[in-house]
N, C-alpha and C positions, 0 to 999 in steps of 0.2 A: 148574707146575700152573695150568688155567685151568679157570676155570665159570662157566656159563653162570648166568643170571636163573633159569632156573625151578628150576634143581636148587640154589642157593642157598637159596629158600624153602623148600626142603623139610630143611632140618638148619643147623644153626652151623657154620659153616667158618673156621680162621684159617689165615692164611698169615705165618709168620715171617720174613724174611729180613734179618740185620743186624742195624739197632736202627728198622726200621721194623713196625710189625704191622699188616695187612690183615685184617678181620673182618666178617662180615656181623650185622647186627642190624636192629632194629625201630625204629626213631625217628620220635617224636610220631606215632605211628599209621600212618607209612610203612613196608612192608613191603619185603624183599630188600635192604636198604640196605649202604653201604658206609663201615667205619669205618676210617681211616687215623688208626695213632698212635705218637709216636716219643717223647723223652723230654723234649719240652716241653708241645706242642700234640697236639690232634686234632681230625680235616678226617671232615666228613658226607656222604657221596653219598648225594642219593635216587633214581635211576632211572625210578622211576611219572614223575617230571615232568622230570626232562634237567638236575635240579641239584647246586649243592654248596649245602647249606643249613645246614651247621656249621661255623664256623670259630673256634678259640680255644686259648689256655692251659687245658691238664687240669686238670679240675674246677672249672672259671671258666665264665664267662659264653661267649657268642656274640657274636663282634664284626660277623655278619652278620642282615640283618633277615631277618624271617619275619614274613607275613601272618596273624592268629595266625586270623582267620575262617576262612582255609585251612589249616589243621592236620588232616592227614592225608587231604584232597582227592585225587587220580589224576589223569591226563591227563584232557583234556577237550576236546571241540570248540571252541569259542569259546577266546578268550585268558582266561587268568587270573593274576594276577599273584600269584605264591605268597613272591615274595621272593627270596633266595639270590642266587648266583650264576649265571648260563648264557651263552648264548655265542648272539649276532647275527649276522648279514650285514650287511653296510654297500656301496653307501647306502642310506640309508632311503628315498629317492625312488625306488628300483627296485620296492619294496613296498608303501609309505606305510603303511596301518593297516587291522586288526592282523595282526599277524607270521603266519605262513605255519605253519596248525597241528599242518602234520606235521613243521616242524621245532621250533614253540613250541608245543607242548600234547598234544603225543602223547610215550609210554612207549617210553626209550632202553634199545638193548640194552647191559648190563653187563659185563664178565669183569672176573678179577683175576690180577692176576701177583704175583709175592711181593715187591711191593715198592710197586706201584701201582693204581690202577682207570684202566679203558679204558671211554666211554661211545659210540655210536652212533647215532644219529639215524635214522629212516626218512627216507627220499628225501621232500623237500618235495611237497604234495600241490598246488603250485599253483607253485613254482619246482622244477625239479629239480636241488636241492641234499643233499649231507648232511653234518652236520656230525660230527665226531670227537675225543673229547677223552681226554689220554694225565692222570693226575693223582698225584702223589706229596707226598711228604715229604722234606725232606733229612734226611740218616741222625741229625744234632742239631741243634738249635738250632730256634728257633721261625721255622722256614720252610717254605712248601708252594710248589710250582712245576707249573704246565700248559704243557701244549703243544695247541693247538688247531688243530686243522687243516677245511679247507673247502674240497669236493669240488666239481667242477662236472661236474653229470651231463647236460647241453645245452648249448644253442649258445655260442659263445663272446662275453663279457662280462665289462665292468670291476665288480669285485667289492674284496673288502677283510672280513677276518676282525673281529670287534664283541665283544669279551670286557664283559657290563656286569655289576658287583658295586654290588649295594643292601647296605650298609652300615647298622648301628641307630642312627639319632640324634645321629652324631658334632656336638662343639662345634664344632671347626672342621675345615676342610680346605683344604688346600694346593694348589694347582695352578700349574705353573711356567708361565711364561708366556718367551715368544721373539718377537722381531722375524720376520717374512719377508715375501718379495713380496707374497707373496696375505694376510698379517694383520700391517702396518707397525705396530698396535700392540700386537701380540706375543700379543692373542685377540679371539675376536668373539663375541657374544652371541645364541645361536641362541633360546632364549627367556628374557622378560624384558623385550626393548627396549634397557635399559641398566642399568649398575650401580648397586645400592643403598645408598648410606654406612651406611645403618644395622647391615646385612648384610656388604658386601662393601669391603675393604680390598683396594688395588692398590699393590704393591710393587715396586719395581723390576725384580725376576725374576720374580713371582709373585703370584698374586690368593691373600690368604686372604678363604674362605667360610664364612659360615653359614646355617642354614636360615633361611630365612624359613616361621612358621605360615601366611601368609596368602595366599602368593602362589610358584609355580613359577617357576625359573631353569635357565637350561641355558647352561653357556660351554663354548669349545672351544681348545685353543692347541695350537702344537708344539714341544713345551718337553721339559724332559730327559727323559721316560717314567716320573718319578716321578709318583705320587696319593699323598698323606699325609693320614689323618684320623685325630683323635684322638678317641676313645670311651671316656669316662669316665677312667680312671687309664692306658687301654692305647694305643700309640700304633700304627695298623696302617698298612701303605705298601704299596702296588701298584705293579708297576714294570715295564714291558716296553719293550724299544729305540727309539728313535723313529730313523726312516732320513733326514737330512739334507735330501736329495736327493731322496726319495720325493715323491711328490704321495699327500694323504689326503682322505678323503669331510670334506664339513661344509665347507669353504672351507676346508682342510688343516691337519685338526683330527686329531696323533693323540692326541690326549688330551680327553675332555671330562667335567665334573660338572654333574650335574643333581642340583637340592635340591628335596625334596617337600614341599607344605604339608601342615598337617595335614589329616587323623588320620594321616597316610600318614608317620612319624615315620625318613623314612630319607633317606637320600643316595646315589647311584650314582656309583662310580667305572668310567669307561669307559675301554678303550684299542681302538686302530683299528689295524690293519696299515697297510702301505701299498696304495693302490689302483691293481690291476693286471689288465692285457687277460688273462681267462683261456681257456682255450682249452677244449675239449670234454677231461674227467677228468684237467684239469690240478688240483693242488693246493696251498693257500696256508696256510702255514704260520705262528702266530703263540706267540711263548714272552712267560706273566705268572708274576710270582715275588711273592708273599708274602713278607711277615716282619712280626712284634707285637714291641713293645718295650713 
């Protein structure tokens, strides 16, 4: 069974299959939305803006941030930064600032299948791109899993799939950190300048992070495809393959966190595909998996 955005807003539809349920609802003022829920967790699509903007243990909190000035806003010309989850192009120097509104700020087409939501991007209105995203639940346990994929609808170029998740205020977070050619000491500092003792602890394997109120940081490594941030009592990890071998955007960054000062009380955990010559509606596939402890 599949349905479309507009005939979703017009009645409640649930889709059962297994022990995942697929339902449309209302959330914080967004309309047609998509509720995924299994017998731990449940995962929020909004469509008006190309996000997932709930993620958590039933009847618990949101371990994902939300812009609360933005609370029930729609696509929009200009960028706006609503929070949640959504899904980039990398590099960013093919774009620079800001993202590209037909694929960050314009209303994704939706359907559902009995087990997942499917989101669709418009062709970029200044790149011709579009992006696509398949999203589920595993049948137990508190995990959710994407598959995002990134079309090339022009001439052929080196591209790389950008999954970024803003996260609400975690204490810390983890970033694995690896030796290689292009980053000998296993990460680099895209802003910042350098590490801050006060903030930031480097570990053998691993930088743990915390926010800094007063000042923005952004590091990058290629480290095992884990992000671990802990948020308040619940421990959430992001995690998608990192490919050895691959060459990644950012000085070969597939992994990067960037910490917000305030008011902006979140943290973005990022993963990068690898970066690859695509060719005209060649397509780049990139799989992130959830789990909360």
């Amino acid at each position: 069974m599949k349905s479309k955005v507009a005939i979703l807003c017009l009645f409640f539809t649930t889709i059962s299959s297994a022990d995942v349920t697929v339902e449309t609802v209302q959330f914080r003022g967004w309309k047609g939305c998509a509720k995924l829920t299994n017998d731990s967790v449940e995962l929020i699509v909004v469509p008006q803006i190309g996000r997932i903007m709930h993620f958590g243990f039933k009847g618990k909190g949101n371990v994902l941030w939300i812009n609360e000035s933005l609370i029930g806003v729609a696509a929009h010309k200009g960028y706006l930064n609503w929070g949640g989850d959504k899904v980039w192009w990398a590099p960013q120097a093919e774009w620079k600032w800001p993202p590209d509104a037909g694929l960050d700020g314009s209303a994704y087409e939706m359907e559902l299948t009995k087990t997942s939501v499917r989101l669709k991007s418009p062709v970029g209105k200044l790149h011709p791109l579009r992006l696509i995203r398949e999203i589920t639940l595993a049948p137990f346990g508190p995990e959710a899993r994407m598959t995002n994929a990134l079309e090339n609808r022009g001439a052929a170029k080196y591209l790389s799939v950008w999954q970024v998740t803003q996260v609400n205020d975690p204490s810390e977070v983890v970033l694995p950190i690896a030796s290689t050619g292009k980053m000998p000491s296993g990460f680099n500092v895209q802003i910042g300048e350098k590490l801050d003792p006060q903030f930031h602890v480097r570990k053998p394997d691993s930088l743990l992070l915390k926010r800094s109120p007063n000042k923005a940081f952004k590091f990058g490594a290629k480290g095992s495809g884990e992000l671990t941030a802990k948020i308040g009592n619940t421990l959430f990890t992001s995690r998608s393959e990192t490919v050895r071998r691959a060459s990644y955007p950012d000085g070969d960054s597939a992994q990067e966190v960037f910490t917000s000062p305030d008011p902006a009380k979140y943290v973005e955990l990022e993963h990068l595909s690898p970066l690859i010559k695509m060719e005209p509606r060649q397509v780049a596939i990139q799989k992130v998996t959830w789990r909360l402890k």
